[in-house]
C-alpha positions, 0 to 999 in steps of 0.5 A: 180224712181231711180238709185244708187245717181240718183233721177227721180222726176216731175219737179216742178217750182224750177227746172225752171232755170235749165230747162230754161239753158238745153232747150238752150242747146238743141237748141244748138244742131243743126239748124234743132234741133232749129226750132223744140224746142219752144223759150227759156224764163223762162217764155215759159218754165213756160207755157210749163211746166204748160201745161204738168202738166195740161194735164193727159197724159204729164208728165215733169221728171228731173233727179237729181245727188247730189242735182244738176238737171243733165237731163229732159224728157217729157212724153206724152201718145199718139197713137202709130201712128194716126189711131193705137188703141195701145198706146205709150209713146212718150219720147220728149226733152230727155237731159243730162247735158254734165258733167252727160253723160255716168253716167246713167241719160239717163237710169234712164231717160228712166226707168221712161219713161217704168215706166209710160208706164206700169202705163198708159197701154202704149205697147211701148216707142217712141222717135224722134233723128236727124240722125246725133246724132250718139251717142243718136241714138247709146245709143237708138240702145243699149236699143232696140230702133229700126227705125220704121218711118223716120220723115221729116220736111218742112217749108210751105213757102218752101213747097209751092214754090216747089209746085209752082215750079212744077205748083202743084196747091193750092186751094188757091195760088192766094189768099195765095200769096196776103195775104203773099204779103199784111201782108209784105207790112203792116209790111214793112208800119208799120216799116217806121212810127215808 
């Protein structure tokens, strides 16, 4: 797919440095943002993108200006949503490079994603943004994205003790709780005898 000077294309194994230096970039983007996007090695980012190059409904794009990699995108054919016969493609870890913004990388991004749509036999196109990304929530609201759920995350330890907090029983708080206590009081044994 292309773009007048951009180039979408799979990503591939020489790509890796770049990926590796934009993945940073978006987990830079915010704390929430952080607990949301994998770890940043090269080598991580060399699984990851070995598991989407794996896997028939994933697909790992980058977007090139001039030789030089401006943007990434991954693809996944998924459910629309769990128990929806329809298909979608969900768009993950959509990013540009800050010099390459407003200069059409998203868009061809986004064209390669509506591509693959159309290939795999997919109805919609999906993203995820965090609310407070006016800009990327604006640049979507512009192509015709619109809300269709709003997504919350929680930590499990932190959901359990507001559960604990208002005496919501767990079939395995007892047990959760000394097994939590047990592996940090062996970590904390563990840490002493080094």
């Amino acid at each position: 797919m292309t773009r007048p000077g951009i180039t979408v294309r799979d990503a591939r194994s020489e790509d890796l440095p770049d990926l590796t230096e934009m993945w940073r970039e978006l987990r830079e983007i915010g704390s929430r943002l952080d607990r949301a996007t994998p770890a940043v090695t090269e080598q991580g980012v060399l699984q990851r993108l070995d598991a989407v190059s794996a896997d028939p409904d994933s697909r790992a794009l980058v977007a090139v200006v001039d030789g030089v990699v401006a943007g990434m995108a991954v693809l996944t054919r998924a459910p629309y949503a769990p128990l929806f016969d329809q298909s979608a493609v969900h768009v993950n870890y959509l990013h540009v490079r800050q010099e390459h913004r407003r200069r059409g990388v998203g868009k061809a991004l986004l064209a390669a994603a509506a591509a693959y749509a159309e290939e795999v036999g997919a109805e919609h196109v999906m993203t995820s943004v965090l609310p407070q990304m006016r800009e990327t929530n604006r640049f979507y609201a512009r192509l015709g994205f619109g809300p269709v759920v709003v997504r919350r995350a929680v930590s499990v330890s932190l959901l359990r003790r507001r559960l604990a907090a208002e005496r919501v029983p767990g079939r395995t708080d007892t047990t959760l709780l000394r097994r939590r206590t047990m592996r940090r009081v062996r970590a904390a044994v563990a840490r002493v005898s080094e």
